[in-house]
C-alpha positions in Angstrom: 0.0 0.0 0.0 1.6 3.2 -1.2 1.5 6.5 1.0 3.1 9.6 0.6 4.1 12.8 2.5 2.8 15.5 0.6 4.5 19.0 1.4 2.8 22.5 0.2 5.5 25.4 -0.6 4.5 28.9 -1.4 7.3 31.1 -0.7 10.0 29.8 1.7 13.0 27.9 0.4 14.3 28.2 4.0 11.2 26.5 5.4 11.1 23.2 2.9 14.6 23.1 3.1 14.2 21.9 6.8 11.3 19.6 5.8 14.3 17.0 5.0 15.8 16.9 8.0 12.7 14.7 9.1 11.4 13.2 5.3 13.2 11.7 3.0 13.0 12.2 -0.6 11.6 9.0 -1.9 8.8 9.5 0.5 7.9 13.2 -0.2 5.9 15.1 -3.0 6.3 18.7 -3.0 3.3 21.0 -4.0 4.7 24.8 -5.0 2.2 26.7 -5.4 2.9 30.3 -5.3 1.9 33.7 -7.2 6.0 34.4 -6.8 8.0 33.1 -10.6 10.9 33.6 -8.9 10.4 31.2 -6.2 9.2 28.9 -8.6 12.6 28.6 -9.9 13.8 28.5 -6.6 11.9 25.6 -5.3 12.3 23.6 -8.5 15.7 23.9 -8.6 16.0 22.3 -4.9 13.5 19.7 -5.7 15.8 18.7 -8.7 19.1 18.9 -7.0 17.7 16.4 -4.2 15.9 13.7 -5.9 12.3 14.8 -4.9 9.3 14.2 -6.9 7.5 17.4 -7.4 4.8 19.7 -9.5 3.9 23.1 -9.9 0.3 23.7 -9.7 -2.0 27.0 -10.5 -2.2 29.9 -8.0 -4.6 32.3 -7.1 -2.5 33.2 -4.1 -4.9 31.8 -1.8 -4.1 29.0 0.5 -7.7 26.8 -0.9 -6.6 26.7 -3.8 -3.1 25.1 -3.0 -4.3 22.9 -0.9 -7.0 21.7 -3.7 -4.3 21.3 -5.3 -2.4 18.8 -3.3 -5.9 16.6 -3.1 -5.8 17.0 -6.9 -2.3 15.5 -7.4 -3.1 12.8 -4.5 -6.0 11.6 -6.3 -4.3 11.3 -9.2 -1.6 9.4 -7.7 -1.4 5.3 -6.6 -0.9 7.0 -3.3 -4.1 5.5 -0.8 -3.1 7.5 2.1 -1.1 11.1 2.2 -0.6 13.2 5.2 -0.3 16.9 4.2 2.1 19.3 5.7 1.8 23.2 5.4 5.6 24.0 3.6 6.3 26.3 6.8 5.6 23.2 9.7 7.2 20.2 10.0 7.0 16.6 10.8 8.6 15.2 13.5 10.6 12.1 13.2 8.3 10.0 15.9 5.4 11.4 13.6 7.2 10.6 10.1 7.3 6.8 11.7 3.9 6.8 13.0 2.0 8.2 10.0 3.6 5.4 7.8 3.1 2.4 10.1 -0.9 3.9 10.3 -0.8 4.0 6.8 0.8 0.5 6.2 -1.4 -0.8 9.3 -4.4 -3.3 8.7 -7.2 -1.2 9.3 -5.8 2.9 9.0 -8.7 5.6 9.6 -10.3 8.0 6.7 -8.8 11.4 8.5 -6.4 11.9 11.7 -6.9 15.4 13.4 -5.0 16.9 15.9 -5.5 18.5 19.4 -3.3 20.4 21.6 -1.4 20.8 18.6 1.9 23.1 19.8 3.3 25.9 17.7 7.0 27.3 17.6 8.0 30.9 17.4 11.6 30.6 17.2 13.0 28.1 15.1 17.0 28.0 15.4 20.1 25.8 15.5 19.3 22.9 18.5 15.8 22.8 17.9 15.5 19.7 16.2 17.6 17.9 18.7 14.9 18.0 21.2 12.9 15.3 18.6 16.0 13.5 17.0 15.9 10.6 19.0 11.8 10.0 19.4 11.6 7.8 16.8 9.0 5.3 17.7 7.1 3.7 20.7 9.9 3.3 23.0 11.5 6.5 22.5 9.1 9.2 22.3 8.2 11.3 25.4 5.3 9.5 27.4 4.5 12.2 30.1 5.4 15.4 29.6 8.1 16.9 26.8 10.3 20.0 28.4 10.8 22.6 25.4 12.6 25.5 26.3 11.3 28.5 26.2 13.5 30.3 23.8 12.0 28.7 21.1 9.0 30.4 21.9 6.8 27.0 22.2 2.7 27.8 22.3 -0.7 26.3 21.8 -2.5 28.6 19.3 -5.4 26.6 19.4 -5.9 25.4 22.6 -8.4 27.7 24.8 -7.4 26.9 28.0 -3.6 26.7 27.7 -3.0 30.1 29.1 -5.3 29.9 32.2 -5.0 27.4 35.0 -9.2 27.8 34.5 -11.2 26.7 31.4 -11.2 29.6 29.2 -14.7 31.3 29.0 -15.0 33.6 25.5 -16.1 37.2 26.6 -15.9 41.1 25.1 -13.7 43.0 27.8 -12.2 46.7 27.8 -9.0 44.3 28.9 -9.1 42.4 25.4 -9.7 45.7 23.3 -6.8 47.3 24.5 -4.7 44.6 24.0 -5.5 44.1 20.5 -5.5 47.7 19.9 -1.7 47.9 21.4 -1.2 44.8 19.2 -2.3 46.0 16.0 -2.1 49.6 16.4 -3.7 50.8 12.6 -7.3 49.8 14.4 -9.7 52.1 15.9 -11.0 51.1 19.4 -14.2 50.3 17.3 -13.0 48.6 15.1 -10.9 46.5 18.0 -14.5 46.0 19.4 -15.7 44.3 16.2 -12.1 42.1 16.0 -13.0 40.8 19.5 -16.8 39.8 18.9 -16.0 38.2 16.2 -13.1 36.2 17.7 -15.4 35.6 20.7 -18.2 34.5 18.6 -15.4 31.9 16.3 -14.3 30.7 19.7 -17.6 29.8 20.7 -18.3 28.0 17.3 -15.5 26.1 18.7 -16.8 24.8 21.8 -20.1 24.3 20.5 -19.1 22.0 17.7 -15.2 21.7 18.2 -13.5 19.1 20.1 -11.4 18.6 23.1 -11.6 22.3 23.7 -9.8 23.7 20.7 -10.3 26.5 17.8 -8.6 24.2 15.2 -8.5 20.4 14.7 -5.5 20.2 11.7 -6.2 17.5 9.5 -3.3 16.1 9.0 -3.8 12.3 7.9 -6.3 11.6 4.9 -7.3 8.8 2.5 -8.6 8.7 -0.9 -12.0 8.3 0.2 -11.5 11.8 2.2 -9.7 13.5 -0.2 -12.3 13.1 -2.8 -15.0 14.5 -0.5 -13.3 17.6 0.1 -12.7 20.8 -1.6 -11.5 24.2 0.3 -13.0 27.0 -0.5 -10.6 29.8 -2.2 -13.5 32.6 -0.9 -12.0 32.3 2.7 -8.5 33.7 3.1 -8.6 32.1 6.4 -10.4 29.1 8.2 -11.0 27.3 4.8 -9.8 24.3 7.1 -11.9 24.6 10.0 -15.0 24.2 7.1 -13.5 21.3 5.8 -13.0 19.9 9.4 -16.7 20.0 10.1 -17.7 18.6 7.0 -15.5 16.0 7.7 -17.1 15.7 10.6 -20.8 15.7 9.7 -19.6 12.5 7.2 -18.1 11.2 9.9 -21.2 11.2 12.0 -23.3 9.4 9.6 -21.0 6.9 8.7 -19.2 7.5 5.7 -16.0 7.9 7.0 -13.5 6.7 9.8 -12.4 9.9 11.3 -10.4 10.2 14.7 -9.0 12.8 16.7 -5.1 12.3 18.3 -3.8 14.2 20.9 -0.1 15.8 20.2 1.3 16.7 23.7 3.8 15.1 24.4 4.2 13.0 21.7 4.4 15.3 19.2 4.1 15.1 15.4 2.9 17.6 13.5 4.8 20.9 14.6 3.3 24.4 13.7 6.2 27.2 13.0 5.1 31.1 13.0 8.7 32.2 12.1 7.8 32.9 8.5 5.3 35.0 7.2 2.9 32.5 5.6 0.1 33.6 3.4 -2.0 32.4 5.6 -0.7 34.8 8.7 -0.5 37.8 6.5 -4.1 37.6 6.3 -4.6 37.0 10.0 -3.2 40.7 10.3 -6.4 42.2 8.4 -9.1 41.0 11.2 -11.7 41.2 8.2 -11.2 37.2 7.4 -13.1 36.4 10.1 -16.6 38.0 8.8 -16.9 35.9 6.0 -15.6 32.4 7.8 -18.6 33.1 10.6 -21.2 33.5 7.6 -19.9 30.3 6.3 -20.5 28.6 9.8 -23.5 29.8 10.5 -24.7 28.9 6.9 -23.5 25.6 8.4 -24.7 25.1 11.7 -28.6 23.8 11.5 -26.5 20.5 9.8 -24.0 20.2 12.2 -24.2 17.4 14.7 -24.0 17.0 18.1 -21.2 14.5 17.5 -17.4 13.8 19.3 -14.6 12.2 17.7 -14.0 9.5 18.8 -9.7 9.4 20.4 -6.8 8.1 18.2 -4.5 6.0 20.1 -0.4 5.1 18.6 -0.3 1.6 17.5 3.1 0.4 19.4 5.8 0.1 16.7 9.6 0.1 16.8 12.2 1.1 14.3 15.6 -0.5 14.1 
């Protein structure tokens, strides 16, 4: 059974550069998809000079329409299962093991999401060593994973990981001032309107989320999921957290095997802020959230009141 990693590159040679240090070339397909000609060159060169099996796809300079894309050239493929990976993230090398034994396993589920998913500010020299050696069941951290904080380690979609309380979504003077010192172009009005919305996104989440958390990444797919999904290029931002509940309404009534894993401590999917990301230069113009909250509330009288059900490791050791 063939699987593949499948990594999507818009702008950062720097960023899928370090995708290697983890995947290995006979086991990666790079996506670039990009609006930039020059990086184009770039990326293709790199892909040539290391043996990696790669395509250049259409842009529109949204991030739908790459990742439609990657589901495009999956589909196309012999692949049957493909996790994707944003080009500025990385796997880790217990989750580069795992992902292929689930794929290669006798009964592998439709889609593997993510919870307490941890992000990285500062990526530098040392980093990776923290992972190295968490290469499979025996190895990988089984309590708790010390990373230090000058990497600038986070949850960004975890609502309680900044509160010894559960997190409870609310409009305060507090929160407009911060986002007005934070984004300083914004009138306090404006800053009013950011926060609502935020609050009102957040909300969304723990209505129809899981495990408490804003964003479930889809990380692990098969064919069967793939060809049910299509992102939508109208929504700068969130155009995952749509396809995540649509996942999750097929889920619910059977069509699909979907499960939900939880990342800390053993890690696999690791979220990088250290390069500015389509994505997170839209995140800076609060606007993409009007438009993502019409979508979900166009979505909501068919959502269910449904929980994923948890994705435990199979135990698996590498030589």
């Amino acid at each position: 059974m063939s699987f593949k990693y499948y990594v999507l590159t818009s702008g950062s040679l720097y960023a899928l550069a370090r995708q290697f240090e983890t995947l290995k070339s006979n086991e990666t397909v790079v996506v670039i998809n990009t609006l930039n000609e020059e990086y184009v060159e770039i990326a293709t060169e790199f892909c040539v000079s290391k043996d990696i099996e790669y395509y250049i796809t259409d842009s529109d300079g949204t991030p739908a329409t790459g990742k439609n894309s990657v589901l495009k050239l999956f589909l196309e493929s012999d692949n049957e299962y493909m996790v994707h990976v944003d080009g500025d993230d990385m796997i880790t090398p217990y989750g580069r093991n795992l992902y292929r034994t689930v794929a290669l396993g006798d009964s592998p589920p439709d889609v593997i999401c993510l919870y307490n998913q941890i992000g990285i500010r500062n990526y530098k020299d040392g980093f990776l060593d923290l992972f190295r050696k968490q290469v499979d069941s025996n190895s990988v951290a089984k309590k708790h994973m010390f990373i230090p904080p000058s990497y600038g380690p986070f949850f960004p979609h975890a609502l309680d990981s900044n509160t010894t309380r559960k997190y409870r979504p609310k409009v305060t003077d507090d929160a407009i001032k911060l986002i007005m010192k934070q984004c300083d172009w914004l009138t306090k009005e404006e800053a009013r309107k950011w926060k609502e919305n935020s609050v009102c996104l957040e909300e969304f989440a723990l209505r129809y989320g899981d495990r408490r958390n804003t964003l479930n990444r889809l990380v692990f797919f098969s064919r069967k999921a793939a060809g049910m999904m299509h992102y939508s290029p109208y929504l700068m931002v969130g155009e995952d957290l749509v396809q995540y509940h649509l996942l999750k309404k097929y889920a619910h009534n059977g069509e699909l095997d979907m499960r939900i894993r939880k990342e800390s401590p053993k890690y696999t999917y690791l979220y990088f802020s250290d390069t500015l990301s389509v994505t997170r230069k839209s995140i800076a113009d609060w606007n993409w959230m009007e438009p993502l909250i019409k979508e979900l509330n166009r979505m909501e009288p068919e959502l269910p009141d449904f929980t994923l059900s948890e994705f435990k490791d199979p135990y698996y050791e590498v030589e």
